[in-house]
N, C-alpha and C positions, 0 to 999 in steps of 0.2 A: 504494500500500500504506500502510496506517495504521499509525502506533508509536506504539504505547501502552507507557510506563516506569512500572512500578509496576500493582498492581492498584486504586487507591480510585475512575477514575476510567473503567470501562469504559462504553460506551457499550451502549444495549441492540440496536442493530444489529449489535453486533462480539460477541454473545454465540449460544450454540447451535452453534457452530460444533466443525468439527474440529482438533484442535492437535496438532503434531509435536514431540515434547519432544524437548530437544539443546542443544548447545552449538554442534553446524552448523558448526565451525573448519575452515574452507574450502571447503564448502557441495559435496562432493565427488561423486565418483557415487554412491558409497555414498549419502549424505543425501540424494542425487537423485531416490532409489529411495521412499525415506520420504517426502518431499515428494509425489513424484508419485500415492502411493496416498492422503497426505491430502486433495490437491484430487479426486482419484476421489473419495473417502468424504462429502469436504463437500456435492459437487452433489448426491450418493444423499440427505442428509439437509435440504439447502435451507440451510446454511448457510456462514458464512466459512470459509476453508480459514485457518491460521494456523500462525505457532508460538510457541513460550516456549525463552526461553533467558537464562541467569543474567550479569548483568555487576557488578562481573569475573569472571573465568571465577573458580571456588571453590578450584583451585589457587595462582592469587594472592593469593586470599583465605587462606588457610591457612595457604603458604609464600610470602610477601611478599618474602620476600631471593632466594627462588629464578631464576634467568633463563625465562622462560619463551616458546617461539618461537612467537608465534601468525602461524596461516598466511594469516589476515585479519582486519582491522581493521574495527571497528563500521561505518563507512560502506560498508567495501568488503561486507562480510556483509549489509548489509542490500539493497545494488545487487543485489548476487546474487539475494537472494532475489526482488524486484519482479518480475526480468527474468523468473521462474521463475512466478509469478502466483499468489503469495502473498495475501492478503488484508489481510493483519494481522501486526505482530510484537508479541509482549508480552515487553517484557526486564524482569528482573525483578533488582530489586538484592539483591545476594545481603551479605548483614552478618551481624552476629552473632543477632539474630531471626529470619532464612529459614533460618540452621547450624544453631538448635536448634530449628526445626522437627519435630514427627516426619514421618514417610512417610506415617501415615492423616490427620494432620491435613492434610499438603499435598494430598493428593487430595479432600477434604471440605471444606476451608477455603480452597485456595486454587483449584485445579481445577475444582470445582465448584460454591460458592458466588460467590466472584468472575471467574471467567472465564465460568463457565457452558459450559463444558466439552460438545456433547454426544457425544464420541468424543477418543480420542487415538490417536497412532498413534506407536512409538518403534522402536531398534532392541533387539535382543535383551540386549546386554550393558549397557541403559538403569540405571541408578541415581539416589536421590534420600532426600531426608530425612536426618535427625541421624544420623550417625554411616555413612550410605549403607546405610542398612538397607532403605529401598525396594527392590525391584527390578521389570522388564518381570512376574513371575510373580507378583508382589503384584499389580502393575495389572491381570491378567488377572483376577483372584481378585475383590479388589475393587471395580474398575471397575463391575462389570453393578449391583453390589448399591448401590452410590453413585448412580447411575443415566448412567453412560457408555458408550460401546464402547470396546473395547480392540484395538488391532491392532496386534501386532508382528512385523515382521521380521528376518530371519535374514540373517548375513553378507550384504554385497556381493562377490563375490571376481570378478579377471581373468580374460582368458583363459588365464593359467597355474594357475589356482586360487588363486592367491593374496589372502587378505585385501584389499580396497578401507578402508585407515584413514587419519586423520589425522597419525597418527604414523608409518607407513611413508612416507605421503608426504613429514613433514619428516625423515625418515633421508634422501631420493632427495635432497633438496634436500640436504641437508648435505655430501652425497656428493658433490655437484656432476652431478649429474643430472637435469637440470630437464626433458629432455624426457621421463623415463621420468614425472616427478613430474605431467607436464603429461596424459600419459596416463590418468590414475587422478582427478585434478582433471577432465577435461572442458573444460579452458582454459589458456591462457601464465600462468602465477604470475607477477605483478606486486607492484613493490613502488613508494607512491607515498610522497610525502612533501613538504615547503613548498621553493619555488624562493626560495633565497637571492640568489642572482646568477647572472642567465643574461636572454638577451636575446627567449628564446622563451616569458617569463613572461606575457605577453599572450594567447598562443595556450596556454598549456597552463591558462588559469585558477586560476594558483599553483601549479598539482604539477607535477612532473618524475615522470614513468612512465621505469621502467627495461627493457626497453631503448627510446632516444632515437629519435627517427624516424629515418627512412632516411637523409635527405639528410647527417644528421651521420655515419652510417657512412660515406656515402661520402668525406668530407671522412677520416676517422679512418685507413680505408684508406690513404689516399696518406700518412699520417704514419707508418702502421706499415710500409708500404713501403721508408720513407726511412729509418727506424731500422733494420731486414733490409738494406738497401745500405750504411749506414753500418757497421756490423757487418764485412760480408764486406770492405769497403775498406779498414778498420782493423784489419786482418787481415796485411797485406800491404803492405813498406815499399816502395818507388821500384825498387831494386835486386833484392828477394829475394822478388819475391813469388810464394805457392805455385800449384801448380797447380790448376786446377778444381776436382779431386775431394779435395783436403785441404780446401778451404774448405767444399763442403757436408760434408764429414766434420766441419770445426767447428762447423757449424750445427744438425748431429744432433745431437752430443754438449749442446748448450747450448740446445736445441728449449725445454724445459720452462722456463727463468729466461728467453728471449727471449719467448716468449707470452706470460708477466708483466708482462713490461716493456713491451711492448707494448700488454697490458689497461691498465694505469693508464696510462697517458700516454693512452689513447684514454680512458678515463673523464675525466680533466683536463681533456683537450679537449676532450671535447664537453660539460663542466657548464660550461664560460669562453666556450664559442660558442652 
């Protein structure tokens, strides 16, 4: 897949094509959905399938003090997308000239003079331009008269009906529920980052992916074993110690701060092995 940053330098191979607008923040099923109708649309037209997406996202741009959780990181977004059979990324840096943009100039000037645009495909609740006055229904409007297609998409929802978004999926995450979050992603939410110290930095090519391979759980295991024995031992002097069912009755009572204790001391250990 080709990335292309900026528009002054497209190539005329990477032009005619169809382009999925977004910000793609975790490349989810929802986006899946999007993507997958842009690579149908591009074969129909003979061209690259692609997308455009703003870095930094325009939230950061805006609100710079604000925290903001993204659900993947430029490299991991753009892995996503290869693997998805993308043609092309066009990221586009987003500053104070792309902000005051209008909405017909970016479809006219940057759409379709510099990408060469010949189709887009977004989802419904798609927005763009100064002040986010574009929206999907402008681009229906006009796209044809610019000379594009336009295709938009309506919700991705679950099998409960529920909305497929980026932001529900970082509530599940937040929640501490990553397999619901994993559901709705298509994939394990990972999170990577530079190995400081660790002995498996050879085989992981600088990163540590969380969670660690198996062999370290297994090793993590028998440490969290021995902290649960230490526990119920220490419980109980030489002379007075209680019966069976008061210790696992202390181990009920104190489940939720020993699983703690237990996560970190297995993260310790297995970022030191």
């Amino acid at each position: 897949m080709d990335v292309v940053r900026g528009t002054d330098s497209v190539g005329e191979n990477l032009r005619g094509g169809v382009l999925a607008l977004g910000n793609f923040d975790g490349v989810h099923l929802g986006h899946r959905e999007v993507l997958r109708l842009t690579r149908t649309e591009a074969a129909k037209a003979g061209g690259p399938s692609g997308v455009v997406f703003f870095d930094p996202h325009p939230r950061r741009f805006f609100q710079p003090g604000t925290p903001y959780f993204r659900l993947t990181q430029q490299p991991m977004k753009l892995k996503l997308l290869e693997e998805l059979g993308l043609d092309v990324a066009f990221i586009l840096p987003f500053d104070k000239t792309l902000a005051a943009t209008s909405a017909d100039r970016f479809m006219t000037d940057i759409l379709k003079a510099r990408l060469g645009a010949a189709g887009v495909v977004v989802g419904w609740n798609f927005r763009f331009g100064n002040g986010r006055k574009g929206s999907a229904a402008m681009l229906e409007v006009r796209g044809p008269e610019i000379g594009f297609g336009v295709h938009v998409l309506q919700p991705s929802v679950d099998g409960q009906g529920e909305p497929v978004s980026a932001t529900r999926i970082r509530n599940l995450l937040g929640a501490g529920r990553p397999r619901d979050a994993a559901a709705l992603l298509g994939y394990r939410w990972q999170v990577t980052g530079p190995v400081l110290n660790s002995s498996t930095a050879k085989n992981a090519g600088g990163l540590w992916v969380f969670p660690p391979p198996i062999w370290h759980w297994r090793k993590a295991l028998t440490l969290q074993m021995a902290v649960m024995l230490f526990v119920v031992l220490s419980t109980a002097g030489p002379m007075t110690a209680p019966p069976i069912w008061a210790r696992a009755r202390f181990l009920a009572a104190n489940a939720k701060s020993l699983k703690l204790t237990c996560l970190i001391l297995t993260v310790i250990y297995t970022a030191r092995t």
